[in-house]
N, C-alpha and C positions, 0 to 999 in steps of 0.2 A: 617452412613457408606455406605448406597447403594448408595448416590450422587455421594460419590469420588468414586465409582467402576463404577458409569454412566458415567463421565465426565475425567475418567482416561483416557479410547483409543483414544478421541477425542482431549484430550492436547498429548500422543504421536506422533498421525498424522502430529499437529500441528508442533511439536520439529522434527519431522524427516522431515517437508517437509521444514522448516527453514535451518536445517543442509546440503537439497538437495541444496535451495538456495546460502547459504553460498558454495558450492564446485563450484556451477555454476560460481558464481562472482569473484572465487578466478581465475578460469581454465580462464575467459577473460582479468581481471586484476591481473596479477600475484604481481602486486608493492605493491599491500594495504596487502600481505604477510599473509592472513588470516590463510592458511594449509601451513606449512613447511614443508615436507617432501612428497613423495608418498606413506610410508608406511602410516600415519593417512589420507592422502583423501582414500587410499583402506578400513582403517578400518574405516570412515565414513561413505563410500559407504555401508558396510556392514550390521554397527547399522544403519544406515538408512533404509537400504531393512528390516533387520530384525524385527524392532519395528515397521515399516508400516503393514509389514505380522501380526507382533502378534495383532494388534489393529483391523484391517479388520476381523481377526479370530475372535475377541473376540467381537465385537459391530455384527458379526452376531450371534456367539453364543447366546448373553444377548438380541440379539431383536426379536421382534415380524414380522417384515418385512422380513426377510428373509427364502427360502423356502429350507427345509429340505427331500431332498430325502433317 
């Protein structure tokens, strides 16, 4: 069980910096119709910010490299 809580924030990262990718490519080529709407690239943008934030929180939470004032 501690592997998948090691390697969970690090697949988040992962899926939210794809889904960053994915808006990028949509907002140059709007034909390949990846986001439909403004309301899901807003709330992409959102889960994206969000689960970036919780995973940076949480990999320094659970690490040893990071310094705690």
């Amino acid at each position: 069980m501690t592997g998948i809580k090691k390697y969970v924030p690090y697949l988040t990262l992962l899926m939210a910096g794809g889904m960053i990718l994915f808006t990028i490519l949509d907002g140059y080529n709007p034909c390949m119709e990846w986001l439909t709407s403004e309301v899901s690239k807003l709330y992409i943008w959102l889960f994206c910010g969000v689960s970036a934030g919780t995973a940076v929180l949480f990999i320094c939470a659970s690490g040893k490299k990071c310094d705690r004032k």
